[in-house]
C-alpha positions as CSV (number, residue, x, y, z in Angstrom):
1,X,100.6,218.5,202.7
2,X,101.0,221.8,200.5
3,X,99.4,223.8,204.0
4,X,102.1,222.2,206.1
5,X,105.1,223.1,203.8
6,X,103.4,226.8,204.3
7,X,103.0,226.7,207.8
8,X,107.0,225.7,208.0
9,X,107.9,227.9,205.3
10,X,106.9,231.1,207.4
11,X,107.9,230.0,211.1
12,X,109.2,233.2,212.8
13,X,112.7,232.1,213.6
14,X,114.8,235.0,214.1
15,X,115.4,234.4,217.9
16,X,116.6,231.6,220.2
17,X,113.9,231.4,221.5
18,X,111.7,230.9,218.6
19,X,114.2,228.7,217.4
20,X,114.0,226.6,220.6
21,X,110.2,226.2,220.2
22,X,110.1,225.4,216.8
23,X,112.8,222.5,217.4
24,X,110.4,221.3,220.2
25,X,107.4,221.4,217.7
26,X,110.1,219.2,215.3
27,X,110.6,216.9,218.0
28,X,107.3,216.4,218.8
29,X,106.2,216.2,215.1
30,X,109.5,213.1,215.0
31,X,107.8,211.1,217.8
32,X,104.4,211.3,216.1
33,X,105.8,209.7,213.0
34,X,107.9,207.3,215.1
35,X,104.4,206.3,217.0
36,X,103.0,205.9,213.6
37,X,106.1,203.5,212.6
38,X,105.5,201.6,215.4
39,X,102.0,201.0,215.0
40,X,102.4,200.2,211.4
41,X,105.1,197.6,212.5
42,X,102.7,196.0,215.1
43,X,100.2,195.3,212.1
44,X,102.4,193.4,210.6
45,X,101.6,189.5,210.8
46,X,104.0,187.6,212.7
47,X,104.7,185.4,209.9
48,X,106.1,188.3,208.2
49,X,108.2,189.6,210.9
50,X,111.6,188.7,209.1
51,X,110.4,190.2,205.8
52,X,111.6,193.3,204.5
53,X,109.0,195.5,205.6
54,X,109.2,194.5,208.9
55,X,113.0,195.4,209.2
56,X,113.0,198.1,207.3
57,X,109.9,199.5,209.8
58,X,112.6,198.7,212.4
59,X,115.1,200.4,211.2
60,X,113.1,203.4,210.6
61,X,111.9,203.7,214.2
62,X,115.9,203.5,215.6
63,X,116.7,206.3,213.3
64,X,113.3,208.0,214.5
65,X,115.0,207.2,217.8
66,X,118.5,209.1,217.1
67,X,116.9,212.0,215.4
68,X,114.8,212.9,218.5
69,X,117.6,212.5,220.7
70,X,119.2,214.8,218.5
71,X,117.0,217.6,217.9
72,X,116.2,217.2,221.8
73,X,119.9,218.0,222.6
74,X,119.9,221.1,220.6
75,X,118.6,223.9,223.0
76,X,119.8,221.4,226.2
C-alpha cells in the first residue's frame, strides 16, 4: 500500500489534462473497489442477508455508486 501512496503522491498534475486523466484513473480505481463490494456482498449467505454486514456492503456500493458519478462528471 506504501508503493501506491507514492505513485499518487507524485502524479504530474499541473495541467487539465493531466488532471483529467488522473480523475479517469480515480474512477476507474472507484469501480474496481465497488466490483470488489459487490462480490464480497454476493458471498454472503442468504441467511445473513439482513445482517449488518450485508447492509452495510450495500450501502457501501450506493455510495461507490455516487462517487463515480461524481468524479465522472468532473472533466464532462
Amino acid at each position: 500500500m506504501h508503493t501506491l501512496k507514492k505513485t499518487f503522491d507524485t502524479l504530474d498534475l499541473s495541467n487539465r489534462a493531466k488532471r483529467r486523466k488522473a480523475a479517469a484513473l480515480a474512477s476507474a480505481l472507484l469501480v474496481r473497489i465497488r466490483t470488489a463490494e459487490e462480490a464480497y456482498m454476493a458471498r454472503i449467505p442468504e441467511n445473513l442477508q439482513g445482517s449488518d454486514a450485508y447492509d452495510n456492503a450495500d450501502y457501501s456500493i450506493s455510495l461507490l455508486d455516487e462517487a463515480i458519478d461524481v468524479v465522472a462528471s468532473v472533466y464532462d
